[in-house]
N, C-alpha and C positions, 0 to 999 in steps of 0.2 A: 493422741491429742495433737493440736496443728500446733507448729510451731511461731511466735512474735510473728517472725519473718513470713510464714506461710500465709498468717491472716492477712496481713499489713499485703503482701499481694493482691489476693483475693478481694477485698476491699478496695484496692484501687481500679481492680477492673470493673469492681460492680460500678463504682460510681463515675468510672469513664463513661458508662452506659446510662444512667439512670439520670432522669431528664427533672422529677419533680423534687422540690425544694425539699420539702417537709424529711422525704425520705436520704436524699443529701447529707442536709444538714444533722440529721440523727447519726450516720454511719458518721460522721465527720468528728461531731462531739465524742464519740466513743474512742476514736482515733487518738483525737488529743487527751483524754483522759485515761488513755492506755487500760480500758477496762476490757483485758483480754478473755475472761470468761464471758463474757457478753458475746465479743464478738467471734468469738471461737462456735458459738452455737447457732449464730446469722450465717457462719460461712463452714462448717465442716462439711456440710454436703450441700446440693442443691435442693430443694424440696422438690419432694416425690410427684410427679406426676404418675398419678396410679391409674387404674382401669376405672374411675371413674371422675379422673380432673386430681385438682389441689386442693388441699385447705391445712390452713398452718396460720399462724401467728401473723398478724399484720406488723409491719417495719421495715426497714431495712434490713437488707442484707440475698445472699442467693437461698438460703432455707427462711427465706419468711415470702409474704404475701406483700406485693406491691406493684409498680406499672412495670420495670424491667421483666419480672417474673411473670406479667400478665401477656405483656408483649412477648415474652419468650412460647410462650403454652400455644398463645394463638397462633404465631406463624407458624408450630407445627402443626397445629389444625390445619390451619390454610393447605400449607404445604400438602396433607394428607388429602384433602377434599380435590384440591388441584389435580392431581396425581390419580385420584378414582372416580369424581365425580365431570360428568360431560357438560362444558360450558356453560349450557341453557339453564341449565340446573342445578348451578351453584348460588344457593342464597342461605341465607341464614336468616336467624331471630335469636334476639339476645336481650334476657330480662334480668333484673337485680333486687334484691330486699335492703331492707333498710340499716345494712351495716353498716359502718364507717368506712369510708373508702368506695361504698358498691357500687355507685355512681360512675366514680371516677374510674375504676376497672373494667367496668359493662363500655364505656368510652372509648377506652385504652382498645377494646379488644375489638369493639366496631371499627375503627379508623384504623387498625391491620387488617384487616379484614377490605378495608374499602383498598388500600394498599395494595392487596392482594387482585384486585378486580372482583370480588365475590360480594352481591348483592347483601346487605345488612338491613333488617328489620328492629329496629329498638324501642323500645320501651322507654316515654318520655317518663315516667316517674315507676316506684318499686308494683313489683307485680309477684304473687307465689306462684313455686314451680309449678304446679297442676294448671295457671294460664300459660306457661312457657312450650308447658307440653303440650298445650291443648293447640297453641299455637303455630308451632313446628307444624302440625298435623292438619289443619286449614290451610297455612300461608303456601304448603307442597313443598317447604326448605328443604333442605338435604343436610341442616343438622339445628341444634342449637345451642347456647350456653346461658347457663344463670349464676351471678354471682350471688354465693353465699356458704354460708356457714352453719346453714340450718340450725341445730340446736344448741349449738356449741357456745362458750361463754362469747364477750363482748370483743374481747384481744382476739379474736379471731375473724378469718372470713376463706372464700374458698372460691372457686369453680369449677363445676361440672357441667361436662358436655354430653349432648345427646345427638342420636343420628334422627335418620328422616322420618321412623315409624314413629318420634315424640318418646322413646325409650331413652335414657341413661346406657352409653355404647357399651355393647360387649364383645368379645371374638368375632369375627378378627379386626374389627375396628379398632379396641381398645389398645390391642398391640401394637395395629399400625400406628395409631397415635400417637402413642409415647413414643413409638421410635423415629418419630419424624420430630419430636417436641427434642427427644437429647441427640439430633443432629446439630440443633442450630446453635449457632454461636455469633457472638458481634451484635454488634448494632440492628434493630429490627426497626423498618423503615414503617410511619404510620402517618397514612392523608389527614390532611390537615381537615376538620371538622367539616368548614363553610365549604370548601371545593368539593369534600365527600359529597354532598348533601348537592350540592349543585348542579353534579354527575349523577345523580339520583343512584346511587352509594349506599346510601346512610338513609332511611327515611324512618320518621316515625309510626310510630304504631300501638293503639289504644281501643278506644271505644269500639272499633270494629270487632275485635278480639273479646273483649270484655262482656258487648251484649249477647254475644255468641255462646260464649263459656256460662254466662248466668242461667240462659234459656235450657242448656243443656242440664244443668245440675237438676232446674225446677222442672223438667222434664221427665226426669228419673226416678220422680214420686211413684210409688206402688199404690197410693192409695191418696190420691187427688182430695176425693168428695171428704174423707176424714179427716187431712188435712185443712181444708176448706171448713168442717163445721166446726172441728175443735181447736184450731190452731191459736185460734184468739185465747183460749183458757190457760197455754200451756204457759210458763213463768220459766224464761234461758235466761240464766244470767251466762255473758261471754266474755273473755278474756281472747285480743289477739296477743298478748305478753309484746307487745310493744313493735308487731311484725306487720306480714304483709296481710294477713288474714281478716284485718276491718273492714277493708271495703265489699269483698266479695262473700264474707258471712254473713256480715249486715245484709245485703243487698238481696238475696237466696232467703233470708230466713224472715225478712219481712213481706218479700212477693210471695213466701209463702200464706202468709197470715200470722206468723210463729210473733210472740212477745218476746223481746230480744233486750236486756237490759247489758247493755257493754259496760263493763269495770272502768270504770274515770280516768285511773289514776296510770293504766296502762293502756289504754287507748291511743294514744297519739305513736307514729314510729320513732323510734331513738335505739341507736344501734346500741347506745351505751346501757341499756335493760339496766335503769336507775332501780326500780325495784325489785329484781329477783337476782342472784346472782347466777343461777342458769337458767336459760329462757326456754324449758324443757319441759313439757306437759306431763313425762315419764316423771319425772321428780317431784315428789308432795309438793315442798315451799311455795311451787310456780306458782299452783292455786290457792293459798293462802288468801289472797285479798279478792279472790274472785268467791270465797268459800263463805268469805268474812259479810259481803253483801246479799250472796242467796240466805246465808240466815235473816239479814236486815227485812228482807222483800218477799221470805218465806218461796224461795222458788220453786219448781219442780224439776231441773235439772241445772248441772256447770259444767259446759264445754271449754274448754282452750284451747287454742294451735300454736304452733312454734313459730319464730322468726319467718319462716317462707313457706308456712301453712300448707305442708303436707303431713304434719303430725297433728292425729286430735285426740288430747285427753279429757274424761269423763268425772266427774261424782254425782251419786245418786242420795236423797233423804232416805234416811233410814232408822226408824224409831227414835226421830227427834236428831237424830246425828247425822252425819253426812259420809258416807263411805267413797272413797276414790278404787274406777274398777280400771283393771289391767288392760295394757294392750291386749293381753290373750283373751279378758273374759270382752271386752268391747269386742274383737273379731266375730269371738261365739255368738254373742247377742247379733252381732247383723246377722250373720251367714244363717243363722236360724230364721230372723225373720224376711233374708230375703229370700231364702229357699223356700221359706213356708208359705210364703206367701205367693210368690210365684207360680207353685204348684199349684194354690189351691185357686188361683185363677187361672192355670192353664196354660200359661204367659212361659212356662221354662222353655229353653228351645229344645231341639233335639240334641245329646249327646253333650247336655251340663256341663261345667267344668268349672271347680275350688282349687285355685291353687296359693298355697303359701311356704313360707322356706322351714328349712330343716331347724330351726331354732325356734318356732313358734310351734303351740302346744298341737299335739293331735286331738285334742278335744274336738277344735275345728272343723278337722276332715273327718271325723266319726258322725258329725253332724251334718255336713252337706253330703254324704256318704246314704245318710236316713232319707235322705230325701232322693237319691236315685240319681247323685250324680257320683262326677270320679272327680276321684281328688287326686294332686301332684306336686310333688316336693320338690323345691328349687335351692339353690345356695342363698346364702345370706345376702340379701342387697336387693331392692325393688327392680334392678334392672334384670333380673331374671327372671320375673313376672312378667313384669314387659316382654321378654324374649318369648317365655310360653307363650303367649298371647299372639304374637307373629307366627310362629312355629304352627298352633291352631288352624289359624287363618291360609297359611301355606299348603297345608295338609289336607284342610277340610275335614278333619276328623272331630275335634270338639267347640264348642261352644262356652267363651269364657264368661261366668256369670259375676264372680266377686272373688276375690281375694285378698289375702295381708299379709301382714308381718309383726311380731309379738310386740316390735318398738312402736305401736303406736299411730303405723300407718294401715291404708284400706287404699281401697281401687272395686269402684263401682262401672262395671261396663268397661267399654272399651274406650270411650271419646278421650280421654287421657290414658297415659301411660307409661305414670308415677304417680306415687300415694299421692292423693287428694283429699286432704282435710274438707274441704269445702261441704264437695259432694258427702261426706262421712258426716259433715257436722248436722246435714238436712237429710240425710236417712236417719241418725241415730234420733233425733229429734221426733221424724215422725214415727219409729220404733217407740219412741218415750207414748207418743200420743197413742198408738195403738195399744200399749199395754194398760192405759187410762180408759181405753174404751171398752177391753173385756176386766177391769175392775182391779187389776193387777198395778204392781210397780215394774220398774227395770230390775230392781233386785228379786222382786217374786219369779219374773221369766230366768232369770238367773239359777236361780234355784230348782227352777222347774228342769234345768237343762241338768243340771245335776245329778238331779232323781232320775234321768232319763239314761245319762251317761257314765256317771261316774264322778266323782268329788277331783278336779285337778286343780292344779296348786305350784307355780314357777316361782323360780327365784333367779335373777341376776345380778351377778358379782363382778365389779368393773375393777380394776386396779389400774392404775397411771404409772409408766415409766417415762419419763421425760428424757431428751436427749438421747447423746451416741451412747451412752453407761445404760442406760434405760433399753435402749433397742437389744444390746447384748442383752439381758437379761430375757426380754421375752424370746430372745431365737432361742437361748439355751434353754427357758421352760417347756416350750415345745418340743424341742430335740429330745430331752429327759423324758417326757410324755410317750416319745415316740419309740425310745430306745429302750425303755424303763418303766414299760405299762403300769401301773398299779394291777392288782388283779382282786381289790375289794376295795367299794368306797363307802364309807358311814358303814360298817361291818356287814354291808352287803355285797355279794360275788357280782362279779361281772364277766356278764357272758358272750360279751360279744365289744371291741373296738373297732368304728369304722374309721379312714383313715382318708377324706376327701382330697386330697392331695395326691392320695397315690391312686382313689380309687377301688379300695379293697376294705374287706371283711374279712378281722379275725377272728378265730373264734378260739375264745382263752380258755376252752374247756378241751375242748380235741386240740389245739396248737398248731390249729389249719388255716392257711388264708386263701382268700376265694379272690380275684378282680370282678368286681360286681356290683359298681356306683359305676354309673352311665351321667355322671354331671362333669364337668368343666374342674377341672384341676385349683382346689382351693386349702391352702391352711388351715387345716380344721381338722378337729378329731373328737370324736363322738363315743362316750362308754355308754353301751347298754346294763344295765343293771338287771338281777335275777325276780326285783322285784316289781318290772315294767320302766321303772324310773328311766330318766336319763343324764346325763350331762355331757356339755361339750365344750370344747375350749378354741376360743376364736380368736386372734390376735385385730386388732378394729384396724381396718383397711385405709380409715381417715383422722384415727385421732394415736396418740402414743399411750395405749394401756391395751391389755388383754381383757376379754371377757369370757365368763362360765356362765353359762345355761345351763341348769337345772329345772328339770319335768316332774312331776310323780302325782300319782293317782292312787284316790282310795276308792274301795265299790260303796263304803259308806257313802253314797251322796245324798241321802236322805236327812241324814244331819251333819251338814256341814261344819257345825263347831268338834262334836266328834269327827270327825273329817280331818278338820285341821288341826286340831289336838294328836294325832297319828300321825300327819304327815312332819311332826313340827321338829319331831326326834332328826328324821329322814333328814330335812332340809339344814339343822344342824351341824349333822357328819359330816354333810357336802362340802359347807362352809370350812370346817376343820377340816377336810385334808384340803381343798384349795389351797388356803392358808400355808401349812405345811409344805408343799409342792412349791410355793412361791420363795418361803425359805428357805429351800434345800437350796437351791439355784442362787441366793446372794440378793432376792427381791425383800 
């Protein structure tokens, strides 16, 4: 722990630096109130700039979220971009959601940027990442950044930076990154708005973007004339949970024809998500009041997206009730009906391509698999989809058709390149309407996938360690993991740990290890279990808790309740030793 004297430094340098009141005057009060565990957790380290930006608590201090810390992130950007990118072709685009502060960061980080000499594209009000992305990839920038926090509660916010392909940076960007971000120190010099802008700097950027992006989503229709005859029938009620996603769902789901009944009470943006206490499509509550109106109006479907509407969650009517489906079984459902449909007009291109990451269900890829393409496993984080996706292209080898990830995100085609709610909210939609047309529900196709595949069934188990006491904790649960395999979990063997970090495949039955993951060096370990099952333990790259993925499959898929009645034991055990493993460690 720091000492009086150690904070009481650290605090003076920050606020030697840090230009805005609000955030001043907070470190200052704390100062004079001597409320040293406060500020022991503002200043024990710097916040992470990780391989995909920041995101931390808003306030004062060098581990929170504020303009010093925005200004710091960006001149290492800058710096990075200066250093690899050739003059003509240093621009950027920089978009923000409707957090507290997003504005003023998105701000902060253009007028360094203009500082720097390097053309700035900005968004005059909040925009979601999938225009940010789509944007980079129009305007020909050489990166971008968006401020947010994506699903995370309201005391938060964040920024992620993307290179020229409209990807989320990875190798060797992300490295160079950061280590140009924990070069800088001092004072980070930033043009003054009106001269940015005067030097054509800093220029706005909107409607150009906007009708570009719409056209593309309504574009993407598989099935136009169905759309067109039934879309008037269909009954959405929509929740953006208080984010970016109103304008551009609205706007897509009415050109479509779609009846679009938006929740009141969450409609307008407000970073402070007055009614849910996480603004997360993954978490039942979210849809509470959205759930509470489709019964009012008798709907036939409830979509939602997160704060910067690259996440959409689903519920479907089902025997008078309303069932909420999984990031994993939402995947299933498109990948089935974009594959199926594709094929059955002809439309797939040559040499297909499904990819999603190691913690989303293979249900998935067994399905786009049926239909004659390949599928490919990526690390946890949309920006290695993006990467396959350039890699493809580079190669000429496949053709990327759709992909996800279990949290809730999808990527249709290639014109973005990060999850896009948007485009997801007007396929699933017209998914909805096509299973209306051959007489079926969303849940009957669900079922059907089932009977085809196999009954599967996740579960994720998140736990929060907070602060430096907290981060010990999950190195040590790891390390334990690593050093200290279990060799059964829920009183089933396990026959195999892989080991993404290092790279390698054990096998806990011979006590052999193979090098034999061909992915990018990540934190992660994965138990294969004797009875298909899986689980894996991921420590989250952007918030302080660890998570456990949990897979399993039954061949019952014919009756799902016996299905799930079998698997229930299974997902149990899992639970209990996570648990136990947590508390070996001091969690």
């Amino acid at each position: 722990m720091m000492t009086e004297k150690e904070i009481r430094i650290e605090a003076e340098n920050y606020l030697a630096l840090e230009e805005n009141e609000f955030f001043v005057n907070e470190i200052r009060m704390l100062l004079e109130d001597e409320n040293w565990d406060d500020l022991s957790d503002r200043f024990w380290r710097d916040l992470d700039f990780g391989t995909g930006g920041l995101r931390g608590l808003i306030g004062g201090g060098s581990n929170r979220m504020n303009p010093t810390v925005i200004r710091k992130a960006t001149q290492g950007l800058a710096n990075y971009i200066v250093s690899h990118v050739a003059e003509s072709e240093r621009s950027i685009v920089i978009a923000y959601d409707c957090r507290r502060y997003s504005d003023l960061f998105a701000e902060e980080a253009a007028r360094v940027m203009a500082a720097n000499g390097i053309r700035t594209w900005l968004f005059t009000s909040l925009r979601p990442v999938p225009v940010l992305s789509y944007a980079v990839r129009i305007k020909g920038a050489c990166a971008g950044i968006v401020i947010t926090a994506s699903h995370n509660p309201a005391a938060y916010n964040g920024y992620k930076v993307y290179w020229s392909d409209g990807a989320q940076v990875v190798p060797p960007h992300d490295k160079g990154i950061i280590g140009e971000v924990h070069k800088v120190s001092g004072p980070v010099a930033a043009m003054n708005r009106v001269e940015a802008g005067e030097k054509g700097l800093i220029s706005p950027i909107d409607r150009e973007v906007d009708d570009a992006y719409n056209k593309m989503v309504v574009d993407q229709s598989l099935n136009p004339e169905l759309v067109k005859e039934r879309g008037a029938g269909l009954k959405v009620v929509y929740s953006p949970l208080h984010g970016t996603g109103l304008i551009p769902v609205e706007t897509v789901l009415n050109e479509l024809g779609i009846n679009v009944i938006t929740v009141p009470e969450q409609r307008d943006p407000d970073g402070d998500f007055p009614t849910v206490e996480f603004p997360n499509p993954e978490i039942a509550p979210a849809l509470d009041l959205a759930l509470k109106l489709a019964r009012k109006n008798q709907a036939d479907l409830v979509m939602a997206t997160d704060p910067d509407a690259d996440r959409l969650g689903i519920a479907v009517p089902v025997d008078g009730e309303w069932a909420l489906i999984t990031g994993n079984q939402l995947g299933a459902l498109l990948a089935d009906y974009i594959f199926r449909i594709r094929k059955e007009q002809g439309r797939l291109p040559a040499n297909p391509a499904f990819v999603n990451t190691i913690v989303t269900s293979v249900f998935q890829n067994r399905i786009a698999e049926s239909y004659g393409a390949s599928s490919f496993r990526v690390l946890t984080g949309f920006k290695y989809i993006g990467e396959k996706i350039r890699q493809f292209e580079a190669d000429n080898t496949h053709s990327y058709v759709f992909g996800g990830e279990e949290s809730y995100g999808y990527l249709i085609g290639t014109s973005v390149r990060d999850k896009d709610a948007v485009s997801a909210a007007a396929m699933t939609a017209e998914m909805a309407l096509w299973n209306q047309s051959r007489g079926m529900t969303v849940m009957d196709h669900l079922k059907e996938l089932w009977s085809r595949f196999g009954y599967w069934q996740e579960m994720l188990i998140s736990r929060y360690f907070e602060g430096e006491k907290g981060q010990a904790i999950m190195t040590n649960l790891m390390t334990s993991l690593r050093d200290d395999p279990p060799t059964s979990i829920a009183s089933i063997a396990i026959t195999a740990m892989r080991d993404y970090r290092e790279g390698t495949t054990r096998n806990i039955v011979e006590g052999s290890t193979v090098k034999d993951i061909h992915l990018p060096s990540s934190n992660v370990l994965q138990f294969v279990l004797e009875d298909g099952s899986m689980v894996t333990a991921r420590p989250s790259g952007t918030e302080p808790k660890i998570k456990f993925y949990a897979s399993c499959r039954s061949e019952n898929g014919t009756d799902p309740d016996a299905a799930a009645s079998e698997l229930a034991g299974v997902l149990s055990g899992i639970e209990d030793w996570v648990n136990s493993r947590i508390t070996a460690v001091g969690g």
